[in-house]
C-alpha positions in Angstrom: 0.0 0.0 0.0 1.2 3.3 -1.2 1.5 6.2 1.2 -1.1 8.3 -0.8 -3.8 5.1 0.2 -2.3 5.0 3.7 -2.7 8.6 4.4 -6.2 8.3 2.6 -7.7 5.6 4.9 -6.5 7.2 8.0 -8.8 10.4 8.0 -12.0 8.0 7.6 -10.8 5.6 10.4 -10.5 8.6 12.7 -13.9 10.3 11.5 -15.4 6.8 12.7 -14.1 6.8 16.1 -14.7 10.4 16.5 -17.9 9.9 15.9 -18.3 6.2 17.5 -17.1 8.0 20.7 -19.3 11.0 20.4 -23.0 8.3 20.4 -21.4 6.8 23.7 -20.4 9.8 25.7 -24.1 11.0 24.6 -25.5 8.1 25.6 -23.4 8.2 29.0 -24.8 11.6 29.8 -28.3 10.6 29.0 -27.8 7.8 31.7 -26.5 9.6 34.1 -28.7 12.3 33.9 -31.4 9.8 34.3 -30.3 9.0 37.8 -30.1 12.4 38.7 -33.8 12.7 38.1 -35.1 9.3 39.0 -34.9 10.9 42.5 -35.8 14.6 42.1 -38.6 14.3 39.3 -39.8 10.9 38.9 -42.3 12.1 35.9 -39.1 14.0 33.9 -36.7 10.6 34.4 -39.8 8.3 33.1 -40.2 11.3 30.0 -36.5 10.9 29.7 -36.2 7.1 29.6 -39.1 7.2 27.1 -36.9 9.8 25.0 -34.0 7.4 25.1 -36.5 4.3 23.8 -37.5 6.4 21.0 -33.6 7.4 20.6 -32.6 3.9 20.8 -35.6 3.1 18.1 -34.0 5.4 15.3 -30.3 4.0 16.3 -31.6 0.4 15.5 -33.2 1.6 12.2 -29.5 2.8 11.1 -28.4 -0.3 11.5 -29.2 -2.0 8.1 -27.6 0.8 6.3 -23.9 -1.1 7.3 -25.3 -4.0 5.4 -26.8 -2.6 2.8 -26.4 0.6 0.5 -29.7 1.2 -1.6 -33.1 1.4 0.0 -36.1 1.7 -3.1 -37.6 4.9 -3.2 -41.0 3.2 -3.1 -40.2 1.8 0.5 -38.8 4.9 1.0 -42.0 6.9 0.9 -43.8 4.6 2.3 -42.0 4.4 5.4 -42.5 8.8 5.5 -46.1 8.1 5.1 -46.2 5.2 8.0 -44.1 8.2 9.8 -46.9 10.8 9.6 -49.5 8.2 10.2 -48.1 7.2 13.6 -47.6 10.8 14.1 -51.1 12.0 13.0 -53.0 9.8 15.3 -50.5 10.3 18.6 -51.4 14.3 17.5 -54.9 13.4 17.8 -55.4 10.7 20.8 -52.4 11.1 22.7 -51.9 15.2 22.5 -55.3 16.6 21.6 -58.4 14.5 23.3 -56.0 14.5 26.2 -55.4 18.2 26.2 -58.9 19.2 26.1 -60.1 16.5 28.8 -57.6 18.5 30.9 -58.6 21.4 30.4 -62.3 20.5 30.9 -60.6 19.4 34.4 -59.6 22.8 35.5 -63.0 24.4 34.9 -63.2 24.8 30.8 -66.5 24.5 29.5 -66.5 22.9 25.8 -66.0 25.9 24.1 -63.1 27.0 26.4 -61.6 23.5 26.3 -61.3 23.7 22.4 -60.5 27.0 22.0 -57.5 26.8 24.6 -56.4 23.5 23.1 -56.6 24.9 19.2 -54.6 27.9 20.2 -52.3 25.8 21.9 -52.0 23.6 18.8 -51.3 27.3 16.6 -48.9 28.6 18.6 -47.3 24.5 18.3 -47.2 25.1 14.8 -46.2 28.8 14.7 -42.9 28.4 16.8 -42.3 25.6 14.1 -42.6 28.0 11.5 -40.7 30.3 13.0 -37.7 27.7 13.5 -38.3 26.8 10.0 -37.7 30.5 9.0 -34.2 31.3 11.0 -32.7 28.0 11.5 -30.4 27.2 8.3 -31.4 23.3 7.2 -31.0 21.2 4.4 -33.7 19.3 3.0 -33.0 15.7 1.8 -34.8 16.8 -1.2 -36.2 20.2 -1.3 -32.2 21.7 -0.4 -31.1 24.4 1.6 -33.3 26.9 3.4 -33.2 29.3 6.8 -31.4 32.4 6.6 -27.5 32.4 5.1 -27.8 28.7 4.9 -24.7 29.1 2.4 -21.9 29.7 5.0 -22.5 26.5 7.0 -21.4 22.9 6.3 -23.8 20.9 4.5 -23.2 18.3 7.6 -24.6 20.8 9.7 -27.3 21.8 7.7 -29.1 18.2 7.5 -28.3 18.3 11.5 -30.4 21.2 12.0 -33.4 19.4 9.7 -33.0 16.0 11.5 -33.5 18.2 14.8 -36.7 20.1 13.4 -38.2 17.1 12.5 -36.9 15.1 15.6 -37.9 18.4 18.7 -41.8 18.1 18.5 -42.0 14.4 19.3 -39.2 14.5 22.3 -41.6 17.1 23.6 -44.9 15.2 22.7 -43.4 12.6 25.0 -42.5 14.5 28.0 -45.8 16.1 28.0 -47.5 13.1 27.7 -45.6 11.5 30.9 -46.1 15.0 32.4 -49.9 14.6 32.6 -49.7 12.0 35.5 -50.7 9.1 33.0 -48.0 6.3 32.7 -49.8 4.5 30.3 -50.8 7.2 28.2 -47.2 8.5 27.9 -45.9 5.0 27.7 -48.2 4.5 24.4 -47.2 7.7 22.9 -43.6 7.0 23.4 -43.9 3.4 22.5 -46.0 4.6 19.2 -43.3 7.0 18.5 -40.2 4.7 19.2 -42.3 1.9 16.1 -42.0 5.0 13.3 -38.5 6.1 14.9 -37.0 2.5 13.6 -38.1 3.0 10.1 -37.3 7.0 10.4 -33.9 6.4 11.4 -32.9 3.9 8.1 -34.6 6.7 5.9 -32.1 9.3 7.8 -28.9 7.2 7.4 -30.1 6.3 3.6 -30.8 9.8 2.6 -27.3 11.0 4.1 -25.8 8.0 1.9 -27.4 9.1 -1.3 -25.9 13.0 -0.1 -22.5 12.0 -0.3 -21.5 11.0 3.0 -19.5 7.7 4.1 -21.7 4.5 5.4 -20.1 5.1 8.6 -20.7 8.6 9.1 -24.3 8.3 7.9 -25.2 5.6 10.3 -23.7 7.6 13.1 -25.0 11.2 12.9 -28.4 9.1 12.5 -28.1 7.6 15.4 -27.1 10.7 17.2 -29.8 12.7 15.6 -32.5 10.1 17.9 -31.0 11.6 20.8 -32.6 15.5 20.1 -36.0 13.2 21.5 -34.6 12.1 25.0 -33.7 15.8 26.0 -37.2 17.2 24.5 -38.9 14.9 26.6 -37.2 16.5 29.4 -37.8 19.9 28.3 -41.6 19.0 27.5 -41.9 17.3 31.3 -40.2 19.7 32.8 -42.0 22.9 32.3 -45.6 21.6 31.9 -44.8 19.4 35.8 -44.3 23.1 36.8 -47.9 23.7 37.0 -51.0 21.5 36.5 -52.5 24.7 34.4 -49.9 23.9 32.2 -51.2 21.0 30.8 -53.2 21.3 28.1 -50.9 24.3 26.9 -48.3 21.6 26.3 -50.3 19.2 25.1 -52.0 21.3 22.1 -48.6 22.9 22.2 -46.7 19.1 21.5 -49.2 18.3 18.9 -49.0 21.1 16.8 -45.2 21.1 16.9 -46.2 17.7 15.4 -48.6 18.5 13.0 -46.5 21.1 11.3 -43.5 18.5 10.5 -46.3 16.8 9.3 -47.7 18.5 6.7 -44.1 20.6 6.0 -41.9 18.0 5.8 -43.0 14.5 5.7 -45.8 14.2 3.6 -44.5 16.6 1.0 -41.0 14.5 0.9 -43.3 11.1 0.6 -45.3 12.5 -2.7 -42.3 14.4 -4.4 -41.3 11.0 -6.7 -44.9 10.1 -7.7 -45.3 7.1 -5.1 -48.1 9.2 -3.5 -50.5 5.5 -3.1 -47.6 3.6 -1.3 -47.1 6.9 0.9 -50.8 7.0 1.3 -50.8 3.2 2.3 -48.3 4.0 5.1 -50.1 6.5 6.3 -53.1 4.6 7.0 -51.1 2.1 8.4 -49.3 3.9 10.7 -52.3 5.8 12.0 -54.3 2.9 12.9 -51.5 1.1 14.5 -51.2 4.2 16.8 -54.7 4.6 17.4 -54.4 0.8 18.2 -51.8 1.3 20.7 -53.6 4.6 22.4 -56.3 2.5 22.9 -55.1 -0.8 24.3 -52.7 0.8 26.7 -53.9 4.5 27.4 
């Protein structure tokens, strides 16, 4: 082997450990952090160890990406529509129903129920926006956008999309563990962690077809999972502040939700004409959620 190829392989066998070592120490932190609150906050540590599920969910989708290099665009869309399926109903009978049925619980009539809950759900949606508007991200397909997306890294760029998309449903499972349910939160988290495996190959793929090394790809995606543990936190966190909280987070989670819904995933899932497989995975998805909601919340 020439010194050219030796001086070649090195960089990527660095970038590997680098990178190797960076998903442990995360994971380490998460852990330990976990402990901390297991004793101070028992609602934010069962959040948090429902944030690492989900994380740990989208690390094992990577997975198959060391294996193998292609994934069919077909699959591919349908696995975003299964995404927003899953998402869609854990909007609606995890986040919304819930939110209103607490409100109705400190003193809301029907009308005042819905109408805290719906702006709860716009002002979800509108911090989204906002986000969308100032953060520079790349799309997988759609490319670059956020202001002076130009002078950062590509790298970085898809790391600020993965967080967009990844942010609402952290904090859709810390509020839902926030609203003194177990099994409510543990079916929302559960129902999120089943699209997160799927989720997490399209991630890893998509970075592949970008450009980057098989090693890097699987990595960053399983590091972008981790953006979900420390929103669950966040999400539990502030709404256990205050019981009056509640439904504000919930409508709050679910709009977060619905606007990665209908801005990212489902327009990704239709852009190569497979709108019928995406569609199929949709429905999919949403009934297994509403499934799960029902048999465990």
């Amino acid at each position: 082997m020439n010194t050219f190829s030796r001086h070649r392989i090195r960089p990527a066998a660095t970038s590997v450990s680098i990178w190797t070592l960076a998903v442990l120490v995360s994971c380490l932190a998460l852990y330990q952090l976990w402990v901390c609150l297991d004793v101070r906050a028992p609602h934010v540590a069962d959040a948090l160890l429902g944030g690492m599920m989900a994380a740990a969910a989208t690390a094992l989708g990577t997975l198959p990406v060391l294996f193998a290099q292609t994934l069919p665009q077909k699959v591919q869309d349908s696995l975003y529509g299964f995404g927003a399926g899953v998402m869609l109903a854990a909007s609606a009978f995890s986040l919304v129903a819930p939110g209103i049925a607490a409100a109705g619980e400190l003193g809301y009539g029907p009308w005042g129920a819905g109408i805290l809950v719906g702006a709860a759900i716009l002002l979800g949606a509108a911090v989204l926006l906002l986000m969308d508007r100032c953060l520079p991200h790349e799309h997988f397909i759609k490319g670059r956008e956020g202001i002076e997306a130009h002078r950062l890294r590509r790298t970085w760029l898809f790391v600020f999309a993965i967080t967009l998309h990844n942010l609402p449903e952290g904090l859709a499972i810390g509020v839902g563990y926030a609203g003194n349910d177990p099994l409510r939160g543990t079916a929302l988290a559960t129902g999120i962690a089943i699209q997160d495996i799927p989720e997490g190959l399209v991630v890893a793929v998509a970075l592949m077809a970008a450009g980057y090394k098989r090693a890097f790809a699987v990595a960053l995606g399983m590091l972008s999972g981790l953006v979900e543990p420390l929103g669950a936190v966040l999400g539990a966190a502030v709404v256990g502040w205050s019981a009056a909280l509640l439904p504000w987070g919930l409508g709050f989670a679910a709009g977060a939700m619905l606007f990665v819904i209908s801005h990212e995933i489902i327009p990704e899932s239709h852009r190569k004409g497979h709108e019928v497989h995406a569609t199929g995975g949709l429905m999919l998805g949403f009934v297994l959620m509403m499934l799960l909601d029902t048999a465990l919340g």
